[in-house]
C-alpha positions as CSV (number, residue, x, y, z in Angstrom):
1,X,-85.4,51.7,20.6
2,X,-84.9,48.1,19.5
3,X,-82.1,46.9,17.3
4,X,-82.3,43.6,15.8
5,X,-79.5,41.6,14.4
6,X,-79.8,38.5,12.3
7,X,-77.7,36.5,9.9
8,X,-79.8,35.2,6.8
9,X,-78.5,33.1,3.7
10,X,-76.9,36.2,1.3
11,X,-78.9,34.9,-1.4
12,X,-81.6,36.2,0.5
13,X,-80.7,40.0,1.2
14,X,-82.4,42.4,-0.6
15,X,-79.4,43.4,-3.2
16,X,-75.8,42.3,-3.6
17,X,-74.4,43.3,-0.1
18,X,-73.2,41.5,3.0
19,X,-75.1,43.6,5.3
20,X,-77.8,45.7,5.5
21,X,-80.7,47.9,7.8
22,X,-84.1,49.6,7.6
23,X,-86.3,50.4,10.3
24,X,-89.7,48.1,10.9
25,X,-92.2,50.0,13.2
26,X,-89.9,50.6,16.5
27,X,-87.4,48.6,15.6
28,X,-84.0,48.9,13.1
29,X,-82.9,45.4,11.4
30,X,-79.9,44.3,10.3
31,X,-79.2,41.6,8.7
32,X,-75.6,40.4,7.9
33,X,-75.2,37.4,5.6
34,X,-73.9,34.1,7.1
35,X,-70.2,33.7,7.2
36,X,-68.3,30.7,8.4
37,X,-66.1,33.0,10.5
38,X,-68.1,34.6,13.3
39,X,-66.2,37.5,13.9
40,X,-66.5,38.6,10.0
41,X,-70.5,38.5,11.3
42,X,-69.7,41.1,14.2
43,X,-67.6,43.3,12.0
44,X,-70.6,43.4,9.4
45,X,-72.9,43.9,12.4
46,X,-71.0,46.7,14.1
47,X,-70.7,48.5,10.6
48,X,-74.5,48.2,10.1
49,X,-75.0,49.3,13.5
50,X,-72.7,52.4,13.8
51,X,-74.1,53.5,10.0
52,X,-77.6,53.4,10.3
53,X,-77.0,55.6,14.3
54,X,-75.3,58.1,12.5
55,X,-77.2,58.5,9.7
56,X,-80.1,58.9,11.9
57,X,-78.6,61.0,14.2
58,X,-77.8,63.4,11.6
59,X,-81.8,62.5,10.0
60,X,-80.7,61.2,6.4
61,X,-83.5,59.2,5.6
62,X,-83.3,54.9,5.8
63,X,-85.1,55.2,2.6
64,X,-83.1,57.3,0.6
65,X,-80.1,54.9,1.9
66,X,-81.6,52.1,0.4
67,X,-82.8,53.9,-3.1
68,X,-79.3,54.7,-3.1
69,X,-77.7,51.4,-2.4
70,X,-80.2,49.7,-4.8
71,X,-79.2,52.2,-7.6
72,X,-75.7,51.5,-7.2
73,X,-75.8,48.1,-7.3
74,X,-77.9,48.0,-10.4
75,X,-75.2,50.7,-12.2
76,X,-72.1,48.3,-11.0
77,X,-74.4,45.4,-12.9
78,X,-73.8,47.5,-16.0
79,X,-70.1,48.0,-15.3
80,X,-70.6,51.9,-14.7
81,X,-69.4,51.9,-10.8
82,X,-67.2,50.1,-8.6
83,X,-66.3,49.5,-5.1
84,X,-68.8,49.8,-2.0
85,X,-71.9,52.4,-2.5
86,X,-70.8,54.4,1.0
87,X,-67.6,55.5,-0.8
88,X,-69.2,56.7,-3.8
89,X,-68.6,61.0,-3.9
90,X,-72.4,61.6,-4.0
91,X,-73.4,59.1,-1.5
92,X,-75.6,60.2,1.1
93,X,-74.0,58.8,4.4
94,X,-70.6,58.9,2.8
95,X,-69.2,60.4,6.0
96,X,-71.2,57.8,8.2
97,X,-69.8,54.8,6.2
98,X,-66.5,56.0,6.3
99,X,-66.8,56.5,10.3
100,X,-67.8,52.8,10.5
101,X,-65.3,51.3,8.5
102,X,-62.9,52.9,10.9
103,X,-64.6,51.5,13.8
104,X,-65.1,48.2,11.9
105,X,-61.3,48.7,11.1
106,X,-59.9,48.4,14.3
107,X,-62.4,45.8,16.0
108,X,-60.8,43.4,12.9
109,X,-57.7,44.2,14.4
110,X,-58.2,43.1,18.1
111,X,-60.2,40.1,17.0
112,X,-56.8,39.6,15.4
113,X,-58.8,39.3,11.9
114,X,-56.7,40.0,8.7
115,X,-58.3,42.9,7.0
116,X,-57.1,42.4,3.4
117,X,-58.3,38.1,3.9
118,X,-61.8,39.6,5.6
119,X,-62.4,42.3,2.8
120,X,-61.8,39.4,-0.1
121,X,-64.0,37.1,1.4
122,X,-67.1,39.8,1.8
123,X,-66.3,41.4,-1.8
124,X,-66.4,37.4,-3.1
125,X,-70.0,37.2,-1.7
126,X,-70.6,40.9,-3.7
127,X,-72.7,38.6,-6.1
128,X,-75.6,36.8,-5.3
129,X,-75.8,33.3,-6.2
């Protein structure tokens, strides 16, 4: 297995998110969008990471991940949702998102990162330019 990580412009992810997977032949990508502090990259990164393990691991599909992210972000357009699409009740890797924002919860915390500071700047770059 091959993982690759890189950071890319947001205005160049696929929808209005700060990170995001799929998987490309052999190998899964990430990509996390550039951040002027580096450890808000590794917290994105670690999230994307643990996520996309455990959703394979317990085989919900990369594809019906994305639909799903894509559809959410389309209803929040239209003001019919809010927050992130992994806490949404009828998401499908609900319990896997929630898993990695713990993980991603308490690497902020010995990279001594502020969580409420680190989850205003990501939700600020919510929108693309």
């Amino acid at each position: 297995m091959r993982i690759e990580v890189q950071t890319i412009p947001h205005r160049e992810q696929r929808y209005p998110t700060v990170g995001d997977y799929w998987d490309a032949d052999d190998t899964v990508q990430i990509r996390v969008s550039e951040m002027d502090d580096w450890r808000y990259v590794i917290l994105v990164a670690l999230h994307e990471i643990v996520e996309s393990m455990l959703a394979r691991y317990r085989g919900i599909p990369e594809d019906a991940i994305g639909a799903f992210d894509m559809a959410f972000e389309k209803a929040r357009e239209s003001g019919r949702v809010s927050g992130e699409p992994g806490d949404a009740p009828d998401s499908p890797y609900r319990r896997e998102h929630f898993f990695a924002t713990s993980l991603e919860r308490l690497l902020a915390a010995e990279l001594g990162v502020d969580w409420a500071v680190y989850e205003a700047h990501v939700d600020s770059l919510g929108i693309k330019p």
